[in-house]
KEROZA-447087 format. One record per residue (C-alpha): residue number from 1; x, y, z. Coordinates in Angstrom, 3 decimals, always signed. Example, Ala and Ser with C-alpha at 12.3 -4.5 7.8 and 13.67 -1.06 7.14 Angstrom:
2
- resi	x	y	z
- 1	+12.300	-4.500	+7.800;
- 2	+13.670	-1.060	+7.140;
% end
This chain:
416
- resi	x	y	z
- 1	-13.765	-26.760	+5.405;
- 2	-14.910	-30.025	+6.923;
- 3	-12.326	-32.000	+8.802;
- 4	-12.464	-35.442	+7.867;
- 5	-12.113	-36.934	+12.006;
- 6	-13.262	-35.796	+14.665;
- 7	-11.799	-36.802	+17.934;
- 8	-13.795	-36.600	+20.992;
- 9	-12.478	-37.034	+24.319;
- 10	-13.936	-36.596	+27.831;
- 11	-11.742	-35.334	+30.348;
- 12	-12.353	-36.015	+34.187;
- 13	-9.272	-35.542	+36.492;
- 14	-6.925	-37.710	+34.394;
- 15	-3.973	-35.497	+34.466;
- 16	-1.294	-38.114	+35.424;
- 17	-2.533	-39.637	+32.076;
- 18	-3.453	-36.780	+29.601;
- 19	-0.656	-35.967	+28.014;
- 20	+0.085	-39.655	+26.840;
- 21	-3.482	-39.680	+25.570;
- 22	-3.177	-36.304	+23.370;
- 23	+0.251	-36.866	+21.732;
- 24	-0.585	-40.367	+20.584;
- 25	-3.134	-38.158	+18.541;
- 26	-0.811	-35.442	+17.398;
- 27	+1.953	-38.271	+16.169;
- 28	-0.624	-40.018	+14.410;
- 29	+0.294	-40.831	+10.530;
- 30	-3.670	-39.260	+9.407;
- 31	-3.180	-35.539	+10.955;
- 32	-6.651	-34.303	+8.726;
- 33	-8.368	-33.777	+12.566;
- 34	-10.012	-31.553	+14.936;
- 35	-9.632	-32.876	+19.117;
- 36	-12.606	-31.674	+21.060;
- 37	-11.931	-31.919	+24.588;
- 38	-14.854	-31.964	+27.009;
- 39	-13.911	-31.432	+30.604;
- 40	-16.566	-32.446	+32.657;
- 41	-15.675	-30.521	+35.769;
- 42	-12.492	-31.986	+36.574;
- 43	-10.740	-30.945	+39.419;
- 44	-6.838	-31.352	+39.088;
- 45	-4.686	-29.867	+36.548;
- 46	-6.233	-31.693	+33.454;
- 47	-7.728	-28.499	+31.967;
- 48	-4.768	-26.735	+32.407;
- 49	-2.935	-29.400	+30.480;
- 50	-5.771	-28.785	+27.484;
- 51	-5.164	-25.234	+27.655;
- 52	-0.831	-25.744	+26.774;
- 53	-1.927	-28.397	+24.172;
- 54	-4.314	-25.668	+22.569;
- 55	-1.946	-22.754	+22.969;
- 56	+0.305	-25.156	+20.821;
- 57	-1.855	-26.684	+17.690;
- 58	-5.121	-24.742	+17.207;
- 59	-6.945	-28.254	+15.822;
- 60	-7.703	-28.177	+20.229;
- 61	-11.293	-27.664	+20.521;
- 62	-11.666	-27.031	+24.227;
- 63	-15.380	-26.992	+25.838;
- 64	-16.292	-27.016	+29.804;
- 65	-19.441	-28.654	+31.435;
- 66	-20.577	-28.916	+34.783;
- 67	-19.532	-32.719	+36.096;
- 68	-22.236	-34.481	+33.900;
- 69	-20.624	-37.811	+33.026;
- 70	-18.837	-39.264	+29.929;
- 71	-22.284	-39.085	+28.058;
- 72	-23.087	-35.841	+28.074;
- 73	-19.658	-35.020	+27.423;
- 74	-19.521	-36.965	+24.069;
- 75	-23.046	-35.611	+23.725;
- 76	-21.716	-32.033	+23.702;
- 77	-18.304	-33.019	+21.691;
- 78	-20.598	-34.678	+18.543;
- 79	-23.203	-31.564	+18.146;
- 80	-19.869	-29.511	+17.717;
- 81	-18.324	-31.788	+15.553;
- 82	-17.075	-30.466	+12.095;
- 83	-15.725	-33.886	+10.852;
- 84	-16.569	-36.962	+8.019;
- 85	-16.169	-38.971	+10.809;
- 86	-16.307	-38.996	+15.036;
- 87	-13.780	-41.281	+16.573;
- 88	-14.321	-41.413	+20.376;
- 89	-11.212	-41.626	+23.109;
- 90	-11.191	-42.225	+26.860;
- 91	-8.610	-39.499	+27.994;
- 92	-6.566	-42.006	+30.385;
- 93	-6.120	-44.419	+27.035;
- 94	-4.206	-43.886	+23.608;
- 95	-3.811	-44.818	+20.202;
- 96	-1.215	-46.995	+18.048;
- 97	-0.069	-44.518	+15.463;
- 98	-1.622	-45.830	+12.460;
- 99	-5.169	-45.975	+14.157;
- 100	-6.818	-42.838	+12.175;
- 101	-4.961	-43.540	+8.799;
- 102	-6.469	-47.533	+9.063;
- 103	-9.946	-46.329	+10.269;
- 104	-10.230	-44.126	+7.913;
- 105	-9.063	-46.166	+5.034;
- 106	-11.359	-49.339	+5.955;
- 107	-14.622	-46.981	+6.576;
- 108	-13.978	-45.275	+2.786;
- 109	-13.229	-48.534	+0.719;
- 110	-16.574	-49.979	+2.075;
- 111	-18.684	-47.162	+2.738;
- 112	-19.092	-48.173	+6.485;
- 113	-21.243	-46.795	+8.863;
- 114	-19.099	-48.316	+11.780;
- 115	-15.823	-49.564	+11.507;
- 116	-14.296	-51.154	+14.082;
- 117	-10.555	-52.429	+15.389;
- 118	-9.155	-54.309	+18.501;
- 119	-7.296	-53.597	+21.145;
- 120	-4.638	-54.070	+23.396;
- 121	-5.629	-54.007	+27.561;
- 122	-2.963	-52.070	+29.441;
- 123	-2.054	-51.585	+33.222;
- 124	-1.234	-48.235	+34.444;
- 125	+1.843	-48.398	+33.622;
- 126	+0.874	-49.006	+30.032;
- 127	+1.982	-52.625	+30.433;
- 128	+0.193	-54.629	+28.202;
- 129	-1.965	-57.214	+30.074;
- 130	-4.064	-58.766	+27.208;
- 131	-3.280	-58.964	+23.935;
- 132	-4.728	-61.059	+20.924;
- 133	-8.130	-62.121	+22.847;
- 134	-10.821	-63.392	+20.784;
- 135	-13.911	-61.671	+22.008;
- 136	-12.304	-58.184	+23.619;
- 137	-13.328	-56.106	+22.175;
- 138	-14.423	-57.796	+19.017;
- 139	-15.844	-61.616	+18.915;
- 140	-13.305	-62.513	+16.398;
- 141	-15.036	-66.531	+15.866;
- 142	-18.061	-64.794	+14.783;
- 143	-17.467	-61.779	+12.635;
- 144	-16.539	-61.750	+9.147;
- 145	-13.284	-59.718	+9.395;
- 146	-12.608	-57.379	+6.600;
- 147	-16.696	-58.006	+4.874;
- 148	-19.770	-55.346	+5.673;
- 149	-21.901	-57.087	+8.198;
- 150	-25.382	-56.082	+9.303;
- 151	-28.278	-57.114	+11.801;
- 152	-29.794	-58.772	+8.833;
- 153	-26.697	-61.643	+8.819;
- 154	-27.064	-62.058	+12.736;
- 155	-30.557	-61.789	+13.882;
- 156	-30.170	-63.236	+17.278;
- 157	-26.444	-62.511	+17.533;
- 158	-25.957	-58.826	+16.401;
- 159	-25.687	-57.614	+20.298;
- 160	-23.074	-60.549	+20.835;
- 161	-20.327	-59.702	+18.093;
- 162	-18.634	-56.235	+19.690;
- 163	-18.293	-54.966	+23.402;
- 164	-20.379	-52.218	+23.966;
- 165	-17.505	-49.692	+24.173;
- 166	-16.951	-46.235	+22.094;
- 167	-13.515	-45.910	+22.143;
- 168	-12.369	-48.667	+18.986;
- 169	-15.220	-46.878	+16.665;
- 170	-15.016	-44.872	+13.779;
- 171	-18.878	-43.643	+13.361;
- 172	-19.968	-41.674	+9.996;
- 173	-21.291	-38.447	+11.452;
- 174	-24.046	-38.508	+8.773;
- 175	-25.158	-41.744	+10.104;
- 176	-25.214	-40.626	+13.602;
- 177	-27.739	-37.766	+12.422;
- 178	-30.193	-39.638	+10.546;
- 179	-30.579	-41.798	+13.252;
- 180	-30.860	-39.108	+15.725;
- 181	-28.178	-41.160	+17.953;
- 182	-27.064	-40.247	+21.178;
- 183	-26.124	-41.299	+24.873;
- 184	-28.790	-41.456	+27.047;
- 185	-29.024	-39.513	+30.270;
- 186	-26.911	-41.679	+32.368;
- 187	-24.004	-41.243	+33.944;
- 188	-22.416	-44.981	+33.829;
- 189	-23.075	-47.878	+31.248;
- 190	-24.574	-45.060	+28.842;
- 191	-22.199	-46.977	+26.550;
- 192	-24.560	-49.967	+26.508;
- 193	-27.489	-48.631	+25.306;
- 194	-25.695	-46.160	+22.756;
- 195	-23.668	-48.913	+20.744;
- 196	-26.343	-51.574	+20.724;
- 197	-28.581	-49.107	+18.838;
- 198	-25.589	-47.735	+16.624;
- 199	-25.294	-51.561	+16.066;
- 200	-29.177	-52.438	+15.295;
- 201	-29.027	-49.100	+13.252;
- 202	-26.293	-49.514	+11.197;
- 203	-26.522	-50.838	+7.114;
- 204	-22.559	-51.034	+6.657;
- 205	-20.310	-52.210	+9.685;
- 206	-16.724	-53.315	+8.698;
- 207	-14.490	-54.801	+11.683;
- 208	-10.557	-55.775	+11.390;
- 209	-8.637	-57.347	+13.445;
- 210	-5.557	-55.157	+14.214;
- 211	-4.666	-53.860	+17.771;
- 212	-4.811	-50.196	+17.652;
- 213	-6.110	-48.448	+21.110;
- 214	-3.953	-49.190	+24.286;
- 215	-6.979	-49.428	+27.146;
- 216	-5.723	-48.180	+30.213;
- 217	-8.020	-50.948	+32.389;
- 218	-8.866	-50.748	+35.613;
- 219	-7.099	-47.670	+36.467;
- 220	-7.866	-46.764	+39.983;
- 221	-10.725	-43.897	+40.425;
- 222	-12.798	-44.865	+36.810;
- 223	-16.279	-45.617	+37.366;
- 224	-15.308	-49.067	+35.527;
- 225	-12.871	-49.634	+39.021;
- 226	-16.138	-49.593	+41.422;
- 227	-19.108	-51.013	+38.682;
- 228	-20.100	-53.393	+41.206;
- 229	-21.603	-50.593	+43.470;
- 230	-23.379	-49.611	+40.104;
- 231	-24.761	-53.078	+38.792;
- 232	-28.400	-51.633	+38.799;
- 233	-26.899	-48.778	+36.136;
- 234	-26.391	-51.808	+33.597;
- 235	-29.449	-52.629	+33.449;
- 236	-31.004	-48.866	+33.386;
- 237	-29.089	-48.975	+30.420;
- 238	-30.653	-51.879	+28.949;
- 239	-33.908	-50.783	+29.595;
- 240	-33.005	-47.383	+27.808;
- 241	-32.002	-50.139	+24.554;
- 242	-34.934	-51.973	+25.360;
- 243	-37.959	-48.529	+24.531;
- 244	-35.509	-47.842	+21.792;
- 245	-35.460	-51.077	+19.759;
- 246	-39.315	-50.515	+20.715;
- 247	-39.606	-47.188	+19.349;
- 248	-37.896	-47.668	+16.517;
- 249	-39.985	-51.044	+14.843;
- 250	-36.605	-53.374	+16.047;
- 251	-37.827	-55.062	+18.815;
- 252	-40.466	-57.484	+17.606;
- 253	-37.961	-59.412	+15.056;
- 254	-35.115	-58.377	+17.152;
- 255	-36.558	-59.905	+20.785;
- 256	-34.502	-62.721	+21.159;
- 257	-31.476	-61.063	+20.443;
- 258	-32.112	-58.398	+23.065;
- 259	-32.959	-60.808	+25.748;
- 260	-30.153	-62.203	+25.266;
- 261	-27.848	-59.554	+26.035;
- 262	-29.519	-58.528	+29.050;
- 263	-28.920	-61.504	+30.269;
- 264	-25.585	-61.311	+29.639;
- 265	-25.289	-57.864	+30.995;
- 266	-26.857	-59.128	+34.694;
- 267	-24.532	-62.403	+34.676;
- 268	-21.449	-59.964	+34.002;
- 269	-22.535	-57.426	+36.458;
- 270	-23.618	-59.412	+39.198;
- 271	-20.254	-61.503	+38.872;
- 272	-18.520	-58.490	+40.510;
- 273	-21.049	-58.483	+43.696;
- 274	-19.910	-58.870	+46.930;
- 275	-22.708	-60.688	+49.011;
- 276	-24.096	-56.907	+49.859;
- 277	-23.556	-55.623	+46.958;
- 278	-25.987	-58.772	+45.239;
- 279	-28.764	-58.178	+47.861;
- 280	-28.971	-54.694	+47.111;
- 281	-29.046	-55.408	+42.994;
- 282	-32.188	-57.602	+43.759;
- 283	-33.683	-55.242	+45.989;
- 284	-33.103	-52.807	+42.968;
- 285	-33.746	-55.072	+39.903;
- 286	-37.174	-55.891	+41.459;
- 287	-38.221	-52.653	+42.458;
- 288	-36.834	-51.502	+38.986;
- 289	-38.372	-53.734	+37.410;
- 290	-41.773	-55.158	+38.948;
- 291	-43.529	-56.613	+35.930;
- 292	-40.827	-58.679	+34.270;
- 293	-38.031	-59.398	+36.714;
- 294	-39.254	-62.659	+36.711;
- 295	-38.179	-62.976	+32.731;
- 296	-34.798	-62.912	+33.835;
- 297	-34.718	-65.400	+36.920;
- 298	-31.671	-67.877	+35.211;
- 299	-29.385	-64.412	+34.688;
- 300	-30.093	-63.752	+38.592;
- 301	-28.125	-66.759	+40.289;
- 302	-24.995	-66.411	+41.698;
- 303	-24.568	-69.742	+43.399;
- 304	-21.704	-70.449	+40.605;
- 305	-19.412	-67.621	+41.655;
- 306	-18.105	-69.815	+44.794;
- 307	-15.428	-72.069	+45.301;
- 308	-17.772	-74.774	+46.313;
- 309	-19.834	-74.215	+43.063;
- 310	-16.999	-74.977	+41.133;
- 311	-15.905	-77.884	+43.339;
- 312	-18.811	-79.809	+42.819;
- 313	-18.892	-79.048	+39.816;
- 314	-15.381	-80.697	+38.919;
- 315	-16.603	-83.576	+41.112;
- 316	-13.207	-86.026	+41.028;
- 317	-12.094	-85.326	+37.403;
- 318	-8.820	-84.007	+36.462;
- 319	-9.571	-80.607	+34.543;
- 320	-8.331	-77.112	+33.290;
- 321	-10.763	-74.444	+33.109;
- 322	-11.212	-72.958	+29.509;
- 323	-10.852	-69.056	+30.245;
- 324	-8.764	-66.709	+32.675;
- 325	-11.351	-63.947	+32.713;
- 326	-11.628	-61.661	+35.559;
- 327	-14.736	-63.601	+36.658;
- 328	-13.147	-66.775	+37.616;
- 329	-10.692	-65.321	+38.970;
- 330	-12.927	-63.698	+41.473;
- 331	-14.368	-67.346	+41.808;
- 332	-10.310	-68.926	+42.380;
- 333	-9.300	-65.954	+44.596;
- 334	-11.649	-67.126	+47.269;
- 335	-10.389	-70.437	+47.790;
- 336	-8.873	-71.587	+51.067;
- 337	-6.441	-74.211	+49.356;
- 338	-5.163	-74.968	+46.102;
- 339	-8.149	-77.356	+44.304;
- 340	-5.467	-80.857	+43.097;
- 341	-8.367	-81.428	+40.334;
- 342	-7.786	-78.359	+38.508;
- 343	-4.460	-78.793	+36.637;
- 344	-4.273	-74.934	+34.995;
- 345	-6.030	-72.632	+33.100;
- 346	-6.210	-72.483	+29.440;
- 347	-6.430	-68.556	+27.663;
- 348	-5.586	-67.343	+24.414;
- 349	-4.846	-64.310	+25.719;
- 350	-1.059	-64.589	+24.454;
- 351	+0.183	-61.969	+26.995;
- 352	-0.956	-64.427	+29.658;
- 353	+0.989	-67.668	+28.895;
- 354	+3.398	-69.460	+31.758;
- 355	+1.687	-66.519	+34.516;
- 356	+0.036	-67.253	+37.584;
- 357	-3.312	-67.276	+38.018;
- 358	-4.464	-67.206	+41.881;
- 359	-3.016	-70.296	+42.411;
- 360	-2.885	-72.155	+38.889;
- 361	-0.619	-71.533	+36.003;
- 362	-2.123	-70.049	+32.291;
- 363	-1.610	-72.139	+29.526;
- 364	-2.081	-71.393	+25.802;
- 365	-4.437	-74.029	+24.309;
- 366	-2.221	-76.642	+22.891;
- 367	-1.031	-77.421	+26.344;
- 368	-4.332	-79.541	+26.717;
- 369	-2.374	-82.198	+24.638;
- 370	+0.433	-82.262	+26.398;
- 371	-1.531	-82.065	+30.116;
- 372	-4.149	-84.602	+29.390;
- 373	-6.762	-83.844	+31.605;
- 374	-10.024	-85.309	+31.868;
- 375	-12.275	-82.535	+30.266;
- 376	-11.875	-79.149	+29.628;
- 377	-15.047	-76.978	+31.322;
- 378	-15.719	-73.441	+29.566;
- 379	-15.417	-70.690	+32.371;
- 380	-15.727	-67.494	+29.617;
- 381	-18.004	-64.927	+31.263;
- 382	-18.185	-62.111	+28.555;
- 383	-21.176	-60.119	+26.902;
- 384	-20.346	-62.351	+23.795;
- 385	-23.080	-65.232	+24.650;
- 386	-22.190	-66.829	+21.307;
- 387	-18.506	-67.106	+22.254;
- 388	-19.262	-70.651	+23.808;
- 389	-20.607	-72.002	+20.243;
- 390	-17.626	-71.023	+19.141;
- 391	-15.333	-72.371	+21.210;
- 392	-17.149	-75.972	+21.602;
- 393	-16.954	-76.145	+17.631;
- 394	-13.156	-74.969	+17.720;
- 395	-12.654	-77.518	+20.853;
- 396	-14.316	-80.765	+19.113;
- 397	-12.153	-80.136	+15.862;
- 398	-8.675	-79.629	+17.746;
- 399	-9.188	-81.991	+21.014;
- 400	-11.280	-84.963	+19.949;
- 401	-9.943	-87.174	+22.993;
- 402	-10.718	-85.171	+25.666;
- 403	-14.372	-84.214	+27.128;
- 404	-15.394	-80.701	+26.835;
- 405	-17.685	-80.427	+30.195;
- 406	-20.549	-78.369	+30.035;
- 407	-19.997	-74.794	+30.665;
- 408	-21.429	-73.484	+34.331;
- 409	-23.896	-71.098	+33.303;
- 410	-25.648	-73.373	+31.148;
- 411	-28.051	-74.976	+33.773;
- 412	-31.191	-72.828	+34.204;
- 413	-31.743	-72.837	+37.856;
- 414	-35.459	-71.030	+38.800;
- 415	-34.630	-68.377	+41.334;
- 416	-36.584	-67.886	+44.233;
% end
């Protein structure tokens, strides 16, 4: 009898976080599942750990694969899949209890082929760090929660409105078939290239704005923990998107929207360069790409991750800087002194509020009244280009009286 979820989970030497993972699924309030575990060669305990859980509740579906990455993993996990539906899980993260019963409930009432929830970020500790952002994992200013949305009502913003991540997805197996969708053979940032074509793909997606996975981020020893030794693997991986939305018909209607998130995808990536690290990504993106590097050239500049960048940028005006993400603070951590121009940073990010940042304190948004600085400049770096529309509409209706500056990627620069 078909199931009607189910879960797929990778496993690679995550045993100090496996059990929390597994019983957030057991005490869920929708039990109609099968759990397919994939361990992709791990080497601690965690496949021990899958074999007590199994021994226990025989909905375990336990399968073993040489260490092949996350991708073929899931890969395996979905051609053995007996369920409606195929929710993905990272094995180090875990769900809020009522995740299956309000996936499930959202992706029957409007026959969805993706549905789609937010997210809490947690430490290791399962600390929550982020809560409530507007564009992790979902762009909230852009999609209309609770309505089917498609391609066809963002045609050069349908790569910009959800993360490329698996693990806040319910996807209807059916639709997965028909489309003969899978990860590519990669063994980081397969993730890019495999939602951006369930997202082209798909007729029906329904998103909702309720916090139901707890991602564990950062956690020391994930692939996500060292992606600046593997910037060139992002764009691999947009490449692999790139022959798909051409094989499939996409790409000629579709072109602008795809350039667009590649260039996102190389400003993120590159943001987490050391000076090394960047020489060898050009080296790579070049050789990688020899025809149509040059395309790219304004995504390539990373003159605006410094100190000094910003400086001059600020020039003598008093401002806060619209966006604690982890980019800036790459850009703050690197200052020799405190800058007196830069009065705090401003993030929605409720978990954030009255904390230090490097050497500046986090303000929720209506503190701009209160501070009066002399403009406001938009430091977001995020895959969600459209995020900056957004927030200039949101800024001009709420903060008339104070100068939103323009934001420091807008400049195109020619790169040599």
């Amino acid at each position: 009898m078909e199931v009607k979820i189910s879960i797929i989970i990778p496993v690679y030497n995550v045993e100090k976080y496996l059990r929390e993972c597994l019983d957030s699924i057991l005490n869920q309030s929708f039990q109609d599942f099968e759990i397919i575990c994939v361990d992709d060669g791990s080497t601690d305990r965690s496949l021990a750990i899958l074999q007590e859980y199994k021994t226990r509740d025989d909905r375990f579906v336990i399968l073993q694969q040489r260490h092949s990455g996350a991708g073929a993993a899931r890969n395996n996990g979905i051609r053995l899949a007996e369920g409606k539906y195929i929710q993905f899980l990272d094995a180090d993260d875990y769900f809020e209890r009522t995740l299956l019963e309000d996936m499930f409930t959202y992706a029957e009432q409007h026959n969805a082929d993706l549905t789609v929830c937010s997210s809490k970020k947690v430490d290791i500790d399962g600390n929550v760090i982020e809560t409530g952002s507007p564009n992790f994992p979902i762009n909230i200013d852009k999609i209309p929660l609770g309505q089917n949305f498609s391609r066809h009502d963002f045609k050069d913003e349908i790569f910009c409105l959800l993360i490329p991540v698996v693990w806040n997805k319910l996807i209807r197996k059916s639709f997965l078939k028909e489309n003969c969708l899978e990860f590519p053979p990669l063994t980081i940032y397969e993730d890019i290239a495999f939602i951006h074509s369930l997202v082209i793909c798909a007729e029906r997606i329904i998103a909702f704005n309720k916090e139901l996975i707890n991602y564990r981020f950062n956690r020391p020893g994930s692939l996500v923990s060292t992606r600046s030794k593997h910037t060139i693997d992002a764009v691999k991986s947009c490449v692999y998107l790139g022959q798909f939305l051409k094989s499939r018909g996409f790409l000629p209607e579709y072109e602008n929207a795809y350039r667009k998130v590649f260039i996102n995808h190389i400003r993120a990536e590159i943001s987490y360069c050391n000076d090394e690290e960047y020489r060898k990504f050009l080296e790579d993106f070049k050789t990688y790409l020899p025809n149509d590097w040059q395309k790219y050239q304004s995504a390539l500049r990373k003159d605006y991750i410094t100190p000094e960048y910003l400086k001059k940028f600020i020039g003598n005006k008093k401002v806060m800087l619209w966006g604690g993400s982890l980019f800036i603070r790459q850009v703050l951590e690197r200052e020799t002194e405190k800058n007196p121009n830069i009065l705090g940073i401003i993030d929605r990010n409720v978990a954030s509020a009255g904390k230090q940042f490097c050497n500046y304190t986090i303000y929720p948004p209506d503190s701009i009244n209160e501070l009066k600085p002399d403009g406001v400049i938009l430091t977001v770096l995020s895959n969600n280009e459209s995020i900056y529309e957004s927030l200039k509409e949101e800024f001009n209706e709420k903060y008339p009286s104070i100068e939103l500056m323009p934001n420091i990627f807008e400049e195109e620069i020619v790169f040599c």
